[in-house]
PQR file with spaces between the fields and no chain letter, atoms N, CA, C, O and H, PARSE charges and radii, in Angstrom:
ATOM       1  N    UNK     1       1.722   -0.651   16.448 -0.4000 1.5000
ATOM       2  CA   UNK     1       3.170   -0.804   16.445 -0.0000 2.0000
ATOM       3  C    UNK     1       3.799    0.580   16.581  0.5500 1.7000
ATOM       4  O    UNK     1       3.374    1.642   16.125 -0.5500 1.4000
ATOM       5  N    UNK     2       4.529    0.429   17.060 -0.4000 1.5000
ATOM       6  CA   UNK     2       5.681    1.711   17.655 -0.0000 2.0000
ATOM       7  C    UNK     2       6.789    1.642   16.690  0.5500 1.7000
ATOM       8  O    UNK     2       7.052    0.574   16.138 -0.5500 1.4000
ATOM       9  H    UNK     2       4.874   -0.433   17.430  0.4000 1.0000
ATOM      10  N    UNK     3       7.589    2.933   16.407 -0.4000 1.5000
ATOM      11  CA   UNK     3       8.473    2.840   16.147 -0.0000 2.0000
ATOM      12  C    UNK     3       9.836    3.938   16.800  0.5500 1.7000
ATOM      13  O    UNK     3       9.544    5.132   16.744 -0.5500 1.4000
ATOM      14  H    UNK     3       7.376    3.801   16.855  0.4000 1.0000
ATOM      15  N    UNK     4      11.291    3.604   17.408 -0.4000 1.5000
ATOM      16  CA   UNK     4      11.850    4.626   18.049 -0.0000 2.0000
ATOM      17  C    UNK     4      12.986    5.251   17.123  0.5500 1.7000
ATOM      18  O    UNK     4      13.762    4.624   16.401 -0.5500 1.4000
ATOM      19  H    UNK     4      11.528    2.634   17.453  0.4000 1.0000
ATOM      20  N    UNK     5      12.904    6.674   17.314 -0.4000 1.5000
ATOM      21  CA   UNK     5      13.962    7.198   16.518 -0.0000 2.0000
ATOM      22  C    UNK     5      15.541    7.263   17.689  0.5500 1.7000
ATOM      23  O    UNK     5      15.718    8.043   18.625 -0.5500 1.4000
ATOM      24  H    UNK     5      12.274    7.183   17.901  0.4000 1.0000
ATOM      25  N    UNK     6      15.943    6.790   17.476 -0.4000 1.5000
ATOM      26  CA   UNK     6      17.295    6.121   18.425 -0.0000 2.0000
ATOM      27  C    UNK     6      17.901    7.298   18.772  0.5500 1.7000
ATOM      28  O    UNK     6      17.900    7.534   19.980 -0.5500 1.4000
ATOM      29  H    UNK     6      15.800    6.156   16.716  0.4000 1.0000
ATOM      30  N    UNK     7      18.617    8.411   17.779 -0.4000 1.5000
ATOM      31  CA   UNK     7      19.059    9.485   18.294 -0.0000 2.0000
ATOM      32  C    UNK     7      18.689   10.534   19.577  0.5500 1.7000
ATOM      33  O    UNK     7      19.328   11.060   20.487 -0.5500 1.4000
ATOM      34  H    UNK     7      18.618    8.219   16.797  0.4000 1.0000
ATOM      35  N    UNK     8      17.039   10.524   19.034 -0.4000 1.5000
ATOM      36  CA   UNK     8      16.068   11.622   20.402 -0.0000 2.0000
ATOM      37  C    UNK     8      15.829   10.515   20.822  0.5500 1.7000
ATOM      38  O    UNK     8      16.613   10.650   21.762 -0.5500 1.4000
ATOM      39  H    UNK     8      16.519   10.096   18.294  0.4000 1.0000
ATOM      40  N    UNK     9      15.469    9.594   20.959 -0.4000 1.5000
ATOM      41  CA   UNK     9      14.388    8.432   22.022 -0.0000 2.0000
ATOM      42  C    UNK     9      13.347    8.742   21.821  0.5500 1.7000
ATOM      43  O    UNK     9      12.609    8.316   22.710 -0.5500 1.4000
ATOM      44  H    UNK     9      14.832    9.485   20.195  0.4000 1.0000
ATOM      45  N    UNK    10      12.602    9.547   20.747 -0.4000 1.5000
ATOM      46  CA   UNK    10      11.217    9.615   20.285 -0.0000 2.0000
ATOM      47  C    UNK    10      11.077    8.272   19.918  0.5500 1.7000
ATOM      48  O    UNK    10      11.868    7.642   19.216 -0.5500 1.4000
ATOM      49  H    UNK    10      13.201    9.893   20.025  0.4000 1.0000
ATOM      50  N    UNK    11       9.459    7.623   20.703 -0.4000 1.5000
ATOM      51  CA   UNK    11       8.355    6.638   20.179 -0.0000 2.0000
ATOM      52  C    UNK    11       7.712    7.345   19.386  0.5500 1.7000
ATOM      53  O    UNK    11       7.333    8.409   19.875 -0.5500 1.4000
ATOM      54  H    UNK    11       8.816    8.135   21.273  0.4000 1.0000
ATOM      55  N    UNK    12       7.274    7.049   17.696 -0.4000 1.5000
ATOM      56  CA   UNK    12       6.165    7.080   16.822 -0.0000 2.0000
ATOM      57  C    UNK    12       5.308    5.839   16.418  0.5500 1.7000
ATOM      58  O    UNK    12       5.673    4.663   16.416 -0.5500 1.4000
ATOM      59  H    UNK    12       7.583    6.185   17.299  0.4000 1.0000
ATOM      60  N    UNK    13       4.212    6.301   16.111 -0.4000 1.5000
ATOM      61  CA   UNK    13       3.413    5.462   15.253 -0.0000 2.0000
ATOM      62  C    UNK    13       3.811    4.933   14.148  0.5500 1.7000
ATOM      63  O    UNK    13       4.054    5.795   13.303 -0.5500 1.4000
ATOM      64  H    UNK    13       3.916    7.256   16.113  0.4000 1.0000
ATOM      65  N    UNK    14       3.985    3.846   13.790 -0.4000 1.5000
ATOM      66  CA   UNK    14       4.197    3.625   12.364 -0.0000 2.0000
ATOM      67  C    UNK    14       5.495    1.625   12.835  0.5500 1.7000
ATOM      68  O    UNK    14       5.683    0.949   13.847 -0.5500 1.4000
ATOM      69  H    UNK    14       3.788    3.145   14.476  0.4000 1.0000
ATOM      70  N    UNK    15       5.886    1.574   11.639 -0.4000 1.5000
ATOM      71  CA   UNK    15       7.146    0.216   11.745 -0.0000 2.0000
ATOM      72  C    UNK    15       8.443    0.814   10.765  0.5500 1.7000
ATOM      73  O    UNK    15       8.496    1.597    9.817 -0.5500 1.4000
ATOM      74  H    UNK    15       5.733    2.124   10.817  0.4000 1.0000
ATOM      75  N    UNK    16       9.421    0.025   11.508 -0.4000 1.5000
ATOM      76  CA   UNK    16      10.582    0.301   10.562 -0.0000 2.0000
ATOM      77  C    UNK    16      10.691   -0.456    9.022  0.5500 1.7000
ATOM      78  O    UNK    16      10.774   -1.670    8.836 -0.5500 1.4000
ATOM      79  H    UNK    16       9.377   -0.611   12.278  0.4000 1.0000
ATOM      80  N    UNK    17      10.665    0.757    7.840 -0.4000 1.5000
ATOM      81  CA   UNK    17      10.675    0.436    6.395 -0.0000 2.0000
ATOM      82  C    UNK    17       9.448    1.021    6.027  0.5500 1.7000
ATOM      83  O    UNK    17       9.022    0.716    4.913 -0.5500 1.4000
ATOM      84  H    UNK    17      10.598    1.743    7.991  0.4000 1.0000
ATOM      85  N    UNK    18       8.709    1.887    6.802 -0.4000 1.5000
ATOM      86  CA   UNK    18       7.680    2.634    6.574 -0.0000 2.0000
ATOM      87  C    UNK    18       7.712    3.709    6.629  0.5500 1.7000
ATOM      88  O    UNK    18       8.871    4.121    6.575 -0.5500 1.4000
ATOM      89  H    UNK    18       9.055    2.135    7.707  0.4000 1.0000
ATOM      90  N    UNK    19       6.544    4.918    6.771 -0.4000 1.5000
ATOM      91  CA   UNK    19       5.988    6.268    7.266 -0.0000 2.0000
ATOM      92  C    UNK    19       5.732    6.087    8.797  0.5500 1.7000
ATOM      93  O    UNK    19       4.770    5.435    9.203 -0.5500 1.4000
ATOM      94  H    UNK    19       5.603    4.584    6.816  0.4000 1.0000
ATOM      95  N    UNK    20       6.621    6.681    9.619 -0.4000 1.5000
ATOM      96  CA   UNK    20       5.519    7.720   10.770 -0.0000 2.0000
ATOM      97  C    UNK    20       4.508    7.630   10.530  0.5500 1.7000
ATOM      98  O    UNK    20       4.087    7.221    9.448 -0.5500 1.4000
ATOM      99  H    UNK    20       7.402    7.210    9.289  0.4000 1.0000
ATOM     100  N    UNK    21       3.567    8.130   11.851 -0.4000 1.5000
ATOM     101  CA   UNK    21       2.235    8.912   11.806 -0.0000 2.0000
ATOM     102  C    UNK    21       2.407    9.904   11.547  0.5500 1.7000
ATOM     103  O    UNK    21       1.594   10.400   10.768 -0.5500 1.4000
ATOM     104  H    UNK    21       3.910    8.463   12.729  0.4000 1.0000
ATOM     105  N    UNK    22       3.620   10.815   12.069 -0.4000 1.5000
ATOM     106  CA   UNK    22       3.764   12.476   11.153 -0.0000 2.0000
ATOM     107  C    UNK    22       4.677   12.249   10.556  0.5500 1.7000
ATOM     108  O    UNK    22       5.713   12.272   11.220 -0.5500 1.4000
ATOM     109  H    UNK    22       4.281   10.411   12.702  0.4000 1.0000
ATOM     110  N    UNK    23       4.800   11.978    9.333 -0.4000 1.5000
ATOM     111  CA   UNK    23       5.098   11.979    8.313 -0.0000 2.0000
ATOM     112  C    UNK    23       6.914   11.204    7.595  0.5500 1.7000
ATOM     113  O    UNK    23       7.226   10.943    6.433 -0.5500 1.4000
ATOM     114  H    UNK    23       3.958   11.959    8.794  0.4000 1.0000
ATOM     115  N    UNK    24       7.793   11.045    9.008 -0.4000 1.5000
ATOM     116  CA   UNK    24       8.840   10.625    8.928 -0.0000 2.0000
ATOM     117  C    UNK    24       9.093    9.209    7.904  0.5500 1.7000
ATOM     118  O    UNK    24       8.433    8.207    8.180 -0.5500 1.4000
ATOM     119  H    UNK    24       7.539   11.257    9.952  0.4000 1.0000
ATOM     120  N    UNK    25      10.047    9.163    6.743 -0.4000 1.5000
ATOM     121  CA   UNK    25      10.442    8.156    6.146 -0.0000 2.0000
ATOM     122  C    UNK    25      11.332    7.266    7.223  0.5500 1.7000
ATOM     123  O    UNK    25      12.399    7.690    7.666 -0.5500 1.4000
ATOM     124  H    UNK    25      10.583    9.977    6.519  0.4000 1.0000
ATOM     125  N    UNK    26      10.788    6.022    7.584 -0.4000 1.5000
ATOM     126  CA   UNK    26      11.996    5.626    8.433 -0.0000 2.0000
ATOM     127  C    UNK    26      13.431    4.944    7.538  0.5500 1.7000
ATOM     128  O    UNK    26      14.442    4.534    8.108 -0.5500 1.4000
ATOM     129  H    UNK    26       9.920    5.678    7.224  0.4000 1.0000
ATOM     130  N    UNK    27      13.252    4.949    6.273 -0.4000 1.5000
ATOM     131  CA   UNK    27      14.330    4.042    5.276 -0.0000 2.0000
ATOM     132  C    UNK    27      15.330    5.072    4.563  0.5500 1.7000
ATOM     133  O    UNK    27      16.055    4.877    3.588 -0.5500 1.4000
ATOM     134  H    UNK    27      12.431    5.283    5.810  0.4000 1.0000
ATOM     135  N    UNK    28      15.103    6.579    5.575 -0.4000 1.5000
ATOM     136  CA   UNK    28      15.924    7.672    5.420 -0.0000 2.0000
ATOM     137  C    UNK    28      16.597    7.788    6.542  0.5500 1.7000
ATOM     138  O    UNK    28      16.085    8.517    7.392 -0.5500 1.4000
ATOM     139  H    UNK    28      14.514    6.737    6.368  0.4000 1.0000
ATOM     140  N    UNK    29      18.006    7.072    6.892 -0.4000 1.5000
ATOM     141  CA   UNK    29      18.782    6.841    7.461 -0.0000 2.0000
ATOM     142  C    UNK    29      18.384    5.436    8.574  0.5500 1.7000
ATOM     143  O    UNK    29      18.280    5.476    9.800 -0.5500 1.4000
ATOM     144  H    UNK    29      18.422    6.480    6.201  0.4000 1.0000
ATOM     145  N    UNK    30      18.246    4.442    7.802 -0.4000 1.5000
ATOM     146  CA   UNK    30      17.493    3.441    8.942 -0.0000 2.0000
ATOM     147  C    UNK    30      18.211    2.604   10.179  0.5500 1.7000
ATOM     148  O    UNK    30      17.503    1.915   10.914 -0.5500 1.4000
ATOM     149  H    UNK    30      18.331    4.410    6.806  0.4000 1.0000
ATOM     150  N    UNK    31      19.504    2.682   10.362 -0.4000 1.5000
ATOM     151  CA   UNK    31      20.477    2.828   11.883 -0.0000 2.0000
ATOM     152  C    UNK    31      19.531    3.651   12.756  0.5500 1.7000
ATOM     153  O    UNK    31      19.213    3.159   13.839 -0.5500 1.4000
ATOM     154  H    UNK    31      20.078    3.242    9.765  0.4000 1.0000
ATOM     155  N    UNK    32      18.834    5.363   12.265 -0.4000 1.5000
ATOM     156  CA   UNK    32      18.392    5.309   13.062 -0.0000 2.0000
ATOM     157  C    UNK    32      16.927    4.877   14.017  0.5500 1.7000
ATOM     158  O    UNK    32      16.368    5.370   14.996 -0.5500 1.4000
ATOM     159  H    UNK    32      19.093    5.762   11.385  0.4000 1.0000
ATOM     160  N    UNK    33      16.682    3.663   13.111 -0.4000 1.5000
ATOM     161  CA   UNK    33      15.017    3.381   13.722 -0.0000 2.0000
ATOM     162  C    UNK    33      15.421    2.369   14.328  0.5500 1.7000
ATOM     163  O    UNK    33      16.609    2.084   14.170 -0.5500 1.4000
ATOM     164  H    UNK    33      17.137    3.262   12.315  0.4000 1.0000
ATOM     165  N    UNK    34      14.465    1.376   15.337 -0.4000 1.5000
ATOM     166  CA   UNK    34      14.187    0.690   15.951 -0.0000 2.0000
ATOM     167  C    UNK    34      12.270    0.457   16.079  0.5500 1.7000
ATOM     168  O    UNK    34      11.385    1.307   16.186 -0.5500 1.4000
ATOM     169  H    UNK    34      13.500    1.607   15.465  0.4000 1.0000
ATOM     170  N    UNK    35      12.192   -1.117   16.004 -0.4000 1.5000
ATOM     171  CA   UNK    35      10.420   -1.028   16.078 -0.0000 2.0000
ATOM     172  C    UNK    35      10.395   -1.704   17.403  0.5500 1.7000
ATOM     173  O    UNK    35      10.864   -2.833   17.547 -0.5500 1.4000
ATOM     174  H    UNK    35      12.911   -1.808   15.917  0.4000 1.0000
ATOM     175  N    UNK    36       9.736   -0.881   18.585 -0.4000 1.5000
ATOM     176  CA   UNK    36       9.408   -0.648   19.224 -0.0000 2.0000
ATOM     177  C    UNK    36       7.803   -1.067   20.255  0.5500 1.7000
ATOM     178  O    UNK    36       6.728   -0.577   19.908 -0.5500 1.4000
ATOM     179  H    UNK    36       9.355    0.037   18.468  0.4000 1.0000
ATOM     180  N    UNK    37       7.892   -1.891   21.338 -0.4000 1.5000
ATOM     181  CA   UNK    37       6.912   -1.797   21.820 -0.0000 2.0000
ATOM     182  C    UNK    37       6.049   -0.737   23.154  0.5500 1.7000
ATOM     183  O    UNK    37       4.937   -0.808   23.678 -0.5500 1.4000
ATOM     184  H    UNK    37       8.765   -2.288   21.619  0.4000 1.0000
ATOM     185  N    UNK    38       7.234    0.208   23.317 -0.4000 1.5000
ATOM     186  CA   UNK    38       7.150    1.332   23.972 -0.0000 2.0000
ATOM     187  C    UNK    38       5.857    2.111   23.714  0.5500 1.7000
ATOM     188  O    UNK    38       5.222    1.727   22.732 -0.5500 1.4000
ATOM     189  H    UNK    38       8.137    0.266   22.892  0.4000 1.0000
ATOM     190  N    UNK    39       5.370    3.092   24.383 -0.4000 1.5000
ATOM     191  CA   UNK    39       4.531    3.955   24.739 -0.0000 2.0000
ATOM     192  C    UNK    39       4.635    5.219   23.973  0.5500 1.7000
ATOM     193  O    UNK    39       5.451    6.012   24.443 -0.5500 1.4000
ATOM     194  H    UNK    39       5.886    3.404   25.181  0.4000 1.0000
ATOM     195  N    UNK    40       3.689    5.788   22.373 -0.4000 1.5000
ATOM     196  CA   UNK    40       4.256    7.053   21.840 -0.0000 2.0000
ATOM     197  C    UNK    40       4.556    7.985   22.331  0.5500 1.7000
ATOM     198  O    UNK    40       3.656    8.405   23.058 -0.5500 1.4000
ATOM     199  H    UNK    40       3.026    5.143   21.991  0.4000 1.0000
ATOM     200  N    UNK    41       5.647    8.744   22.316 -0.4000 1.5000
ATOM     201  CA   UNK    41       5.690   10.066   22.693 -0.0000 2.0000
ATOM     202  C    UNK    41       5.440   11.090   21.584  0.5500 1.7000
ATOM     203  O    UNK    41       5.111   12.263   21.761 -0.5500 1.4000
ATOM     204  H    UNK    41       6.378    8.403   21.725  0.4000 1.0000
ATOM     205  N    UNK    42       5.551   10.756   20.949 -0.4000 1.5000
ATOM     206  CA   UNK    42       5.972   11.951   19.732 -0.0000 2.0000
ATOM     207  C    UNK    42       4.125   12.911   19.986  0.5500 1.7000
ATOM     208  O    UNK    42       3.021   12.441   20.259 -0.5500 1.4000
ATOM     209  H    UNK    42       5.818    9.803   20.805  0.4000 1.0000
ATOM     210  N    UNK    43       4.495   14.071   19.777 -0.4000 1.5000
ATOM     211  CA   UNK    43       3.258   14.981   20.268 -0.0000 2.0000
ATOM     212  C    UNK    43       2.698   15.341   18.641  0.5500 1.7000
ATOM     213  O    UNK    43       1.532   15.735   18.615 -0.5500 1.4000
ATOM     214  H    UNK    43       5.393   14.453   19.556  0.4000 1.0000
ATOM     215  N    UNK    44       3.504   15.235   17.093 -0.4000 1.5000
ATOM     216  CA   UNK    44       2.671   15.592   16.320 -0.0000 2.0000
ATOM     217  C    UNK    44       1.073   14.805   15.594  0.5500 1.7000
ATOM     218  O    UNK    44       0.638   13.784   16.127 -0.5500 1.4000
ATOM     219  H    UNK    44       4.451   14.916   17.114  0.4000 1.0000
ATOM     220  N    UNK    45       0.563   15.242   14.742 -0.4000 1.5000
ATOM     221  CA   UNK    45      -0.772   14.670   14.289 -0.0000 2.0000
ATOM     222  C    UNK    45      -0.258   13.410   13.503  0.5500 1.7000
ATOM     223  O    UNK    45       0.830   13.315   12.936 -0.5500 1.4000
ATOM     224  H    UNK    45       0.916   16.072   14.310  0.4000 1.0000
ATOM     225  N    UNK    46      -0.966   12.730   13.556 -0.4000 1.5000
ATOM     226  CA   UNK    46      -0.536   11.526   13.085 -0.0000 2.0000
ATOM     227  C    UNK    46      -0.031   10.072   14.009  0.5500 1.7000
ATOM     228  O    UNK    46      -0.313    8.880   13.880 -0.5500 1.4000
ATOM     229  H    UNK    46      -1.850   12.807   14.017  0.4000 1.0000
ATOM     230  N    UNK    47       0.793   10.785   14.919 -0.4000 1.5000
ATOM     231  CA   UNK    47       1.253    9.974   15.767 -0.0000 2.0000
ATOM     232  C    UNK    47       0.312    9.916   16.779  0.5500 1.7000
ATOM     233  O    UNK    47      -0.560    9.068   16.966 -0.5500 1.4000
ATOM     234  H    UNK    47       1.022   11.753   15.023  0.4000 1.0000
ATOM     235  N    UNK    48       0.708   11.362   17.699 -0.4000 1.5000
ATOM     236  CA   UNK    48      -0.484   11.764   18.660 -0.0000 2.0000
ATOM     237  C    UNK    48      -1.663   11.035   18.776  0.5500 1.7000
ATOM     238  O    UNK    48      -1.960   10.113   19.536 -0.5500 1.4000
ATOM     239  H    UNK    48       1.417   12.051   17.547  0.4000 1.0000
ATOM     240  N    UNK    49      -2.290   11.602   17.895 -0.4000 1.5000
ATOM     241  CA   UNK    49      -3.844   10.993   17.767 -0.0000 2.0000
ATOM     242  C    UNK    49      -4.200   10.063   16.668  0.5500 1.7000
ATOM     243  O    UNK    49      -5.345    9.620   16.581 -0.5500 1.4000
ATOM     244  H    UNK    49      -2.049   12.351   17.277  0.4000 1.0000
């Protein structure tokens, strides 16, 4: 599962009401998430790989 941060259009790893793969709370400002079936972009550890 994907998740997008709406502001950048970053795809991460992870679902909305969770953690990122690098480390992002998504229930810290959650307007801005969206769960996502898109393709990750996000380049840090966690997500990345």
């Amino acid at each position: 599962m994907a998740v997008k941060h709406t502001p950048t259009g970053e795809i991460h790893r992870g679902q909305k009401g969770g953690t990122t793969g690098c480390g992002f709370n998504t229930q810290d400002h959650p307007e801005h998430w969206t769960n996502s079936s898109s393709k990750i972009t996000c380049n840090k550890n966690g997500c990345k790989n």
